[in-house]
TIMAR-556796 format. One record per atom (N, C-alpha, C): residue number from 0; residue in three letters; chain; atom name; x, y, z. Coordinates in steps of 0.2 Angstrom, whole numbers. Layout:
BEGIN
REC  pos  code  unit  site      x      y      z
REC  NUM   ALA     A    CA      X      Y      Z
...
//
This chain:
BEGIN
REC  pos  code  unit  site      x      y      z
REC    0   UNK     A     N      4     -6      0
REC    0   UNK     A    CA      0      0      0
REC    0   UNK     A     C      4      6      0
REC    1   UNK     A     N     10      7      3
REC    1   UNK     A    CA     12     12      7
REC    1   UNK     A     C     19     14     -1
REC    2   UNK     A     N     20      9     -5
REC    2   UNK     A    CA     25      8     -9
REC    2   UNK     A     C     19     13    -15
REC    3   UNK     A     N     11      9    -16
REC    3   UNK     A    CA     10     11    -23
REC    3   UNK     A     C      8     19    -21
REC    4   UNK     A     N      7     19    -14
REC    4   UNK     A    CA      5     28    -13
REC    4   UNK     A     C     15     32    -15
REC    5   UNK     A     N     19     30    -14
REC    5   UNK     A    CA     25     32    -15
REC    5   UNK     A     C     26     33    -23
REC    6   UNK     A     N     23     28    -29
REC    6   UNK     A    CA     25     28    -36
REC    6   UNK     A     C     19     33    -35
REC    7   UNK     A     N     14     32    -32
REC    7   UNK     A    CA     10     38    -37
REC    7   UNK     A     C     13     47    -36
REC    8   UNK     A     N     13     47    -30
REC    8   UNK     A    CA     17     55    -28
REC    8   UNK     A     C     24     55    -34
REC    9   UNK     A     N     27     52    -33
REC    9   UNK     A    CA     33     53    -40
REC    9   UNK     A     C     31     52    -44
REC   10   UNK     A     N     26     48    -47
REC   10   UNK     A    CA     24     50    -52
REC   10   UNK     A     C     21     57    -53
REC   11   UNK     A     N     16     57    -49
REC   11   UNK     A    CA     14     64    -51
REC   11   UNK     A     C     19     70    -50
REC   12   UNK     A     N     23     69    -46
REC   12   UNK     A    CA     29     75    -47
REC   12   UNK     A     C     31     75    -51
REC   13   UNK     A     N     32     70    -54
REC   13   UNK     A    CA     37     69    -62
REC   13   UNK     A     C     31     73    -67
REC   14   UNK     A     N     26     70    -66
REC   14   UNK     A    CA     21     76    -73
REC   14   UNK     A     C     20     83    -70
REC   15   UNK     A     N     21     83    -64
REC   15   UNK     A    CA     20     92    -63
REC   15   UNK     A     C     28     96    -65
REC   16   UNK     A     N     34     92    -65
REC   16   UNK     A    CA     39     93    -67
REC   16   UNK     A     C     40     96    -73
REC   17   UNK     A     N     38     89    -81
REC   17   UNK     A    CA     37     90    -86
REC   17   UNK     A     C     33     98    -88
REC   18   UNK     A     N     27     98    -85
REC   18   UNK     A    CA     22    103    -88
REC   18   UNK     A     C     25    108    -85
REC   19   UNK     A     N     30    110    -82
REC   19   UNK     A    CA     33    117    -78
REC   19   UNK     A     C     35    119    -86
REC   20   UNK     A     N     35    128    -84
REC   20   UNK     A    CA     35    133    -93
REC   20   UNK     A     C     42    132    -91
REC   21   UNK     A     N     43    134    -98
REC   21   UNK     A    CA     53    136    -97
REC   21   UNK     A     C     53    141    -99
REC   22   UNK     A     N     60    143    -98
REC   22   UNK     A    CA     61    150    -99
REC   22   UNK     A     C     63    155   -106
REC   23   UNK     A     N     61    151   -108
REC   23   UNK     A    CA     61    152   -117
REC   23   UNK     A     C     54    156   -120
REC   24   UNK     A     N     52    155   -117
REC   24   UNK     A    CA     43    159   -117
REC   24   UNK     A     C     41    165   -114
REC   25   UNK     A     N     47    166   -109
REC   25   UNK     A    CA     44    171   -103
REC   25   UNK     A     C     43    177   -107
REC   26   UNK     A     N     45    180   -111
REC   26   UNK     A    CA     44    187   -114
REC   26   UNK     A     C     40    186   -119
REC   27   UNK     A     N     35    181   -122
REC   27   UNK     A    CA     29    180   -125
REC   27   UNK     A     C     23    181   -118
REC   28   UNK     A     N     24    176   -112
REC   28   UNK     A    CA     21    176   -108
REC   28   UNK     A     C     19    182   -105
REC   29   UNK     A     N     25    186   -104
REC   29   UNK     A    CA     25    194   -101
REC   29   UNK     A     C     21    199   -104
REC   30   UNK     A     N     22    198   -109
REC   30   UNK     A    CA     17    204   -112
REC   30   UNK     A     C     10    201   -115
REC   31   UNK     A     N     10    193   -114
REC   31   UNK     A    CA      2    192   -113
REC   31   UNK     A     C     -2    192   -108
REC   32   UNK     A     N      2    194   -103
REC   32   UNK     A    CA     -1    197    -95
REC   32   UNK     A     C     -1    203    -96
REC   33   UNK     A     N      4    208    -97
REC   33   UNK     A    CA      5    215   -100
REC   33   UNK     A     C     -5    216   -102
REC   34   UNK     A     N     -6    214   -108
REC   34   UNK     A    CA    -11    214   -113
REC   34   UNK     A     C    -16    212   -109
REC   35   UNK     A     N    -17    208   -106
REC   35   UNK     A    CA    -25    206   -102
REC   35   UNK     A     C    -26    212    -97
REC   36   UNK     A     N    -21    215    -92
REC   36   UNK     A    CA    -23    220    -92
REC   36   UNK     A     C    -20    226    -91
REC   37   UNK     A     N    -21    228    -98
REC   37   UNK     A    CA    -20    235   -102
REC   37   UNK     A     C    -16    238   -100
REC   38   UNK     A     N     -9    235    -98
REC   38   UNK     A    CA     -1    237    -95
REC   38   UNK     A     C      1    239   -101
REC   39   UNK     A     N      7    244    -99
REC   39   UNK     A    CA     12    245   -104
REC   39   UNK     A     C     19    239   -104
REC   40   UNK     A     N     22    234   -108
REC   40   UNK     A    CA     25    231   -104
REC   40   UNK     A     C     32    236   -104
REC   41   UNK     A     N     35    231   -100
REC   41   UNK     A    CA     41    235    -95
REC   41   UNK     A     C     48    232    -99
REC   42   UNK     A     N     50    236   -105
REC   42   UNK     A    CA     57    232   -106
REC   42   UNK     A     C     63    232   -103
REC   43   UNK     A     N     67    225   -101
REC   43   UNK     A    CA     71    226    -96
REC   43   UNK     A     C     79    225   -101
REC   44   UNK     A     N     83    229   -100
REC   44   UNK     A    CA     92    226   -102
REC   44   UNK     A     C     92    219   -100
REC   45   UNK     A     N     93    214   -103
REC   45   UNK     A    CA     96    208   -100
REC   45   UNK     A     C    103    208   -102
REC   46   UNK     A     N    105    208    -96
REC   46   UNK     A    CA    113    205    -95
REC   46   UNK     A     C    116    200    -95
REC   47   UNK     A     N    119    198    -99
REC   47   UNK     A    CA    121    191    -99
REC   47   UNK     A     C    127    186    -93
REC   48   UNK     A     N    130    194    -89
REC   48   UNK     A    CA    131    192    -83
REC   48   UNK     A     C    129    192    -79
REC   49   UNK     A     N    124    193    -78
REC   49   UNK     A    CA    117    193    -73
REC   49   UNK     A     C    116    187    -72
REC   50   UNK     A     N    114    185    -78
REC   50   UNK     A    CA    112    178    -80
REC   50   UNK     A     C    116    172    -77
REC   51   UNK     A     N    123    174    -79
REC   51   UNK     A    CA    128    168    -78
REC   51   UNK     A     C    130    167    -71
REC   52   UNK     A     N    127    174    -68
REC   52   UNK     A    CA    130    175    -61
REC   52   UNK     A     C    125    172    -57
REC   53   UNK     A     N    117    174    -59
REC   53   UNK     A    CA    112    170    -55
REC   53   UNK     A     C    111    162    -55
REC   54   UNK     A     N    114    160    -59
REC   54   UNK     A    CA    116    153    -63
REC   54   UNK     A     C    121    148    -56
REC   55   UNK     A     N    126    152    -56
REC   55   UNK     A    CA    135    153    -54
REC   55   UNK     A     C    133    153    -47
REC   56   UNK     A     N    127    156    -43
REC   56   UNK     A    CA    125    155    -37
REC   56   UNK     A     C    120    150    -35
REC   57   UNK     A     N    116    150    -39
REC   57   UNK     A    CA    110    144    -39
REC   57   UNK     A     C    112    137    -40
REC   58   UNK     A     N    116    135    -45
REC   58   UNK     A    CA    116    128    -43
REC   58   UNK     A     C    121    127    -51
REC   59   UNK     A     N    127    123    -48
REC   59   UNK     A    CA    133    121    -55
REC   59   UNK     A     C    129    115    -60
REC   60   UNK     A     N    124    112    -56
REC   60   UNK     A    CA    120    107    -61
REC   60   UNK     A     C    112    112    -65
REC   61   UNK     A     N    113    117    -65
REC   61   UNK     A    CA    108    123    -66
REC   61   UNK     A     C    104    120    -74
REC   62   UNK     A     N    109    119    -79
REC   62   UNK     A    CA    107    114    -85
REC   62   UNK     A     C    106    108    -86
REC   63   UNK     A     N    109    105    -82
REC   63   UNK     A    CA    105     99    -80
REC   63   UNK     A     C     98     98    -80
REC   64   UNK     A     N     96    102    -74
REC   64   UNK     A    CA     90    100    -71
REC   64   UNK     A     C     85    104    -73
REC   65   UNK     A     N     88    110    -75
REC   65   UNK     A    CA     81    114    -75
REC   65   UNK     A     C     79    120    -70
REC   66   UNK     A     N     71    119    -68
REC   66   UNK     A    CA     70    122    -65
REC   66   UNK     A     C     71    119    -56
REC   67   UNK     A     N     70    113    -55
REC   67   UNK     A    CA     69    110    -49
REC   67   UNK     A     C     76    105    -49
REC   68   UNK     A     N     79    104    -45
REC   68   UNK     A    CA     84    102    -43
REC   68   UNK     A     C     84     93    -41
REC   69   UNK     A     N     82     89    -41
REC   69   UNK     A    CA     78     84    -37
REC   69   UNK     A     C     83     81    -34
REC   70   UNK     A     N     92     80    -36
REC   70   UNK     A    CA     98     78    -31
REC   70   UNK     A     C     98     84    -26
REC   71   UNK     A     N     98     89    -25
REC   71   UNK     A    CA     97     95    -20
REC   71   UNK     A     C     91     94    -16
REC   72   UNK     A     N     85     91    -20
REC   72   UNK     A    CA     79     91    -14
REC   72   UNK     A     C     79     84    -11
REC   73   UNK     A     N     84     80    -11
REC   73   UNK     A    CA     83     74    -12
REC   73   UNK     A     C     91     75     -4
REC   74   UNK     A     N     97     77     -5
REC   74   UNK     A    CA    100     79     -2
REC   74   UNK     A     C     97     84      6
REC   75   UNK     A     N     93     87      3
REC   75   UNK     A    CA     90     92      7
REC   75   UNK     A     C     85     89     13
REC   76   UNK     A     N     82     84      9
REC   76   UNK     A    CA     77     82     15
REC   76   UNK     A     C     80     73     16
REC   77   UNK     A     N     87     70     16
REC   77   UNK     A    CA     89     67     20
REC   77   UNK     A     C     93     69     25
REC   78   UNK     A     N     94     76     25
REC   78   UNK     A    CA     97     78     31
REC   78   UNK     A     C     92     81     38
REC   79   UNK     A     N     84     82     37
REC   79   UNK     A    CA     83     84     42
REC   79   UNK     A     C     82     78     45
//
C-alpha cells in the first residue's frame, strides 16, 4: 500500500515537473499578461552576466536540471 502511494506521488511529481513553462517563453508570456490587463509592458536590459551569475550561485548542475533540482531536494530532505 504504502509503496503504490510512494510511485503515485513521484509519479505525479514527475508530470507536474514536465508541464513546468521554461524560460524560453517568458517574454511572449510577459506581455500576454502586460495585454490582459491593459499594461504597458516593461522592457528590461538583460545582461548576460546577470544571467551567468544568477546561474553561478543557484546551482553548477543549473542545466541539467532545469527548473527543480531533485539531487538537492533529495539531499535536502535526507538531512533533516
Amino acid at each position: 500500500m504504502l509503496l503504490g502511494v510512494v510511485c503515485a506521488a513521484v509519479l505525479a511529481l514527475g508530470v507536474i515537473y514536465a508541464t513546468l513553462p521554461g524560460i524560453a517563453d517568458a517574454p511572449r508570456r510577459v506581455a500576454a499578461i502586460a495585454a490582459r490587463s491593459h499594461s504597458a509592458p516593461v522592457h528590461v536590459v538583460r545582461s548576460s552576466k546577470v544571467a551567468r551569475a544568477v546561474i553561478a550561485v543557484e546551482a553548477e548542475r543549473f542545466y541539467a536540471h532545469g527548473a527543480i533540482d531533485p539531487v538537492a531536494m533529495g539531499a535536502r530532505s535526507s538531512r533533516r
